[in-house]
C-alpha positions as CSV (number, residue, x, y, z in Angstrom):
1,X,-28.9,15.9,21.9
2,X,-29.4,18.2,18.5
3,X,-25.5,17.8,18.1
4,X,-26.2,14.0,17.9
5,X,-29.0,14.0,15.8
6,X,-27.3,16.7,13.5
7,X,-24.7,13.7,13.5
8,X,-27.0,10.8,12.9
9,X,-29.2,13.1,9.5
10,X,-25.2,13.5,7.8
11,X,-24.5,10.1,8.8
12,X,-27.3,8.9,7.3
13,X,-27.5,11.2,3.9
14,X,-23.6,10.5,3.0
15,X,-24.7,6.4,3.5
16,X,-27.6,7.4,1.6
17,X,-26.4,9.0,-1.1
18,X,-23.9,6.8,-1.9
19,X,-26.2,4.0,-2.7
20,X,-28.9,6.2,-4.3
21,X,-25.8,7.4,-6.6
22,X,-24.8,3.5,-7.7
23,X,-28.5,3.1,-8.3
24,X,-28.9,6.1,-10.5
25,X,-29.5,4.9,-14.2
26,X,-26.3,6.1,-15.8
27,X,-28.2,6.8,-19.5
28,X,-29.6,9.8,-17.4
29,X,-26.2,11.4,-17.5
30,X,-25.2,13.3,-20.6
31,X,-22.2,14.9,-20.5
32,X,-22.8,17.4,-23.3
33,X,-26.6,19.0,-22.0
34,X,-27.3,21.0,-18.6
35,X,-26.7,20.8,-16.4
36,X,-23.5,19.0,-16.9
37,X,-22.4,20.6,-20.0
38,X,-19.2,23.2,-18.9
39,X,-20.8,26.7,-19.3
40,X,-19.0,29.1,-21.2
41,X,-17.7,31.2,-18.2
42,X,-16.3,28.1,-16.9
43,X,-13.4,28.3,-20.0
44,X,-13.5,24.5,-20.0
45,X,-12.8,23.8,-16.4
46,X,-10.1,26.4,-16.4
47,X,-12.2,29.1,-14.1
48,X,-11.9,26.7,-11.3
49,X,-7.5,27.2,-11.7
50,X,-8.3,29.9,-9.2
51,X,-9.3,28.2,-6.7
52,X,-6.0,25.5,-7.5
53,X,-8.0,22.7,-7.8
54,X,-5.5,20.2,-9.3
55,X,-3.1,21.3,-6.0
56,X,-5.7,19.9,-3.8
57,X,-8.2,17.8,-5.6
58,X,-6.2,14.2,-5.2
59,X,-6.2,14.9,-1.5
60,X,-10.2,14.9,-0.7
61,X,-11.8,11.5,0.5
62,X,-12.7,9.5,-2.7
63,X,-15.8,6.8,-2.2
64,X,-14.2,4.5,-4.7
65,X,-10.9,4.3,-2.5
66,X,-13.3,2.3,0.1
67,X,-15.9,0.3,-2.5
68,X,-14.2,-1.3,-4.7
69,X,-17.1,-2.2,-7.0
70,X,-17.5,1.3,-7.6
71,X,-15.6,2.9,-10.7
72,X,-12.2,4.1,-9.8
73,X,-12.1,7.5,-9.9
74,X,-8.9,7.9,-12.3
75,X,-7.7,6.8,-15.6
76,X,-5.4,4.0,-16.3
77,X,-2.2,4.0,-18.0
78,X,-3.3,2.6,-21.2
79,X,-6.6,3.8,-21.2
80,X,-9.6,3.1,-23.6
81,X,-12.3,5.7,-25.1
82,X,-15.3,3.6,-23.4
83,X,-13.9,3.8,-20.0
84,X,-12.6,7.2,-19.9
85,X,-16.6,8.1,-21.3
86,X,-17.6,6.1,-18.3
87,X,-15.6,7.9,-16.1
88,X,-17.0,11.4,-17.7
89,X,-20.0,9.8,-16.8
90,X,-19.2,9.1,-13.0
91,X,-18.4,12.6,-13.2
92,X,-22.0,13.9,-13.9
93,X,-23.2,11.3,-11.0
94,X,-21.5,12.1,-8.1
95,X,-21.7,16.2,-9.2
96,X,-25.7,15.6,-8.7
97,X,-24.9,13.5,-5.3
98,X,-22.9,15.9,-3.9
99,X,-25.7,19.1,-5.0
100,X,-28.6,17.0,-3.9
101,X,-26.5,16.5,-0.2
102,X,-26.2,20.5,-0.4
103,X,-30.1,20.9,-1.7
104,X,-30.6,18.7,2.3
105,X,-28.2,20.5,4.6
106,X,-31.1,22.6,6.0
107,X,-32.2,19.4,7.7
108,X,-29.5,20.0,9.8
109,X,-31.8,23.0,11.5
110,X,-34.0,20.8,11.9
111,X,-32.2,19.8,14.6
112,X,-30.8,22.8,15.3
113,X,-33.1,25.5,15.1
114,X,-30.4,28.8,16.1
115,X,-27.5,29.9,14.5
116,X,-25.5,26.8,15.2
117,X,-28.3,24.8,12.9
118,X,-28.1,27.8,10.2
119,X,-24.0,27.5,10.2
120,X,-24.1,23.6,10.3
121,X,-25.9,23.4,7.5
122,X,-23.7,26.4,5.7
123,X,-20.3,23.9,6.4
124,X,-22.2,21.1,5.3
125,X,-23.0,22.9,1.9
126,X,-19.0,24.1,1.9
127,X,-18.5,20.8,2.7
128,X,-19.7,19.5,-0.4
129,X,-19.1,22.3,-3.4
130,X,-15.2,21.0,-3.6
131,X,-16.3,18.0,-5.1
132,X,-18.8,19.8,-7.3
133,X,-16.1,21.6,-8.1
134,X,-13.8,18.8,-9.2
135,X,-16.6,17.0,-11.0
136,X,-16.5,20.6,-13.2
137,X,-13.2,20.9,-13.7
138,X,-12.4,17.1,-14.6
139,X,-15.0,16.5,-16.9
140,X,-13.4,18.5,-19.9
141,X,-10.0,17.2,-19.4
142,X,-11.9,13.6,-19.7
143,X,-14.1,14.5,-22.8
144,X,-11.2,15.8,-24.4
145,X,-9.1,12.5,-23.9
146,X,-11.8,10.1,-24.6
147,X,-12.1,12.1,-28.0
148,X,-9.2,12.2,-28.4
149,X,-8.6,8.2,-27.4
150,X,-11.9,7.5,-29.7
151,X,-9.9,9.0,-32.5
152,X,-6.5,6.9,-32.2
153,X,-8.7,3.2,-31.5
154,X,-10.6,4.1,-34.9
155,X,-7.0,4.9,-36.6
156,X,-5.9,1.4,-35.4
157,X,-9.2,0.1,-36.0
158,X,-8.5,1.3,-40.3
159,X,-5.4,0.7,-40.4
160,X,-6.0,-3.1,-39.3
161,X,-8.5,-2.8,-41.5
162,X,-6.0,-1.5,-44.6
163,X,-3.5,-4.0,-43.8
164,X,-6.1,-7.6,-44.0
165,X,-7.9,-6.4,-47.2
């Protein structure tokens, strides 16, 4: 019976969460201040090479894969400075989904209350650090490429400019 409560509580966060992560005000999320801002130590995403992310990262389960009316979780081929800042945004969202899942996996003993409980809730915290993980390690290679996209539209944006007056 614990086993199948234990199932029903993760059942019921991950459901959870997702909808409490679409509702989430997105003007909360600033890239650039903590606790989304990379820390120094993380070298701009480039700590988290040890653990190969970019091998591995395309293969985890991706919410906006299933719900469409989510915001796909990659950039276009002709991509524009406002949606790449979007995405940088998304990034920020589901990196305090997936904490706030880990800041609830002791529920789990709860249910559980032995070792099994204590290492339930352990896997369901490693569980849920890759995509913290991801969100860490994207997130500079999007600010830099919305900068950098920012720059070119406001270059095309004079030079029309130039061209009419």
């Amino acid at each position: 019976m614990a086993f199948f409560k234990s199932v029903i509580y993760v059942a019921v966060l991950g459901v959870a969460s997702h909808f409490i992560g679409e509702a989430l005000p997105r003007k909360w999320f600033v890239w650039d201040r903590f606790p989304w801002r990379d820390f120094s130590w993380e070298k701009k995403g480039k700590v988290y090479d040890v653990l190969k992310i970019r091998a591995w990262k395309d293969r985890v389960p991706d919410m906006s894969r299933l719900f469409k009316r989510m915001v796909p979780k990659r950039v276009g081929k002709c991509p524009k400075a406002e949606d790449v800042w979007r995405l940088v945004r998304e990034t920020c969202v589901a990196e305090v989904v997936h904490f706030g899942l880990c800041l609830l996996s002791p529920g789990i003993w709860l249910f559980w209350r032995n070792t099994v409980g204590v290492l339930l809730s352990l896997l369901f915290v490693l569980c849920n650090l890759p995509f913290m993980f991801i969100q860490r390690y994207n997130r500079p290679t999007l600010v830099a490429l919305a900068t950098r996209l920012e720059k070119r539209e406001e270059r095309k944006k004079n030079a029309r400019t130039d061209t009419v007056g």
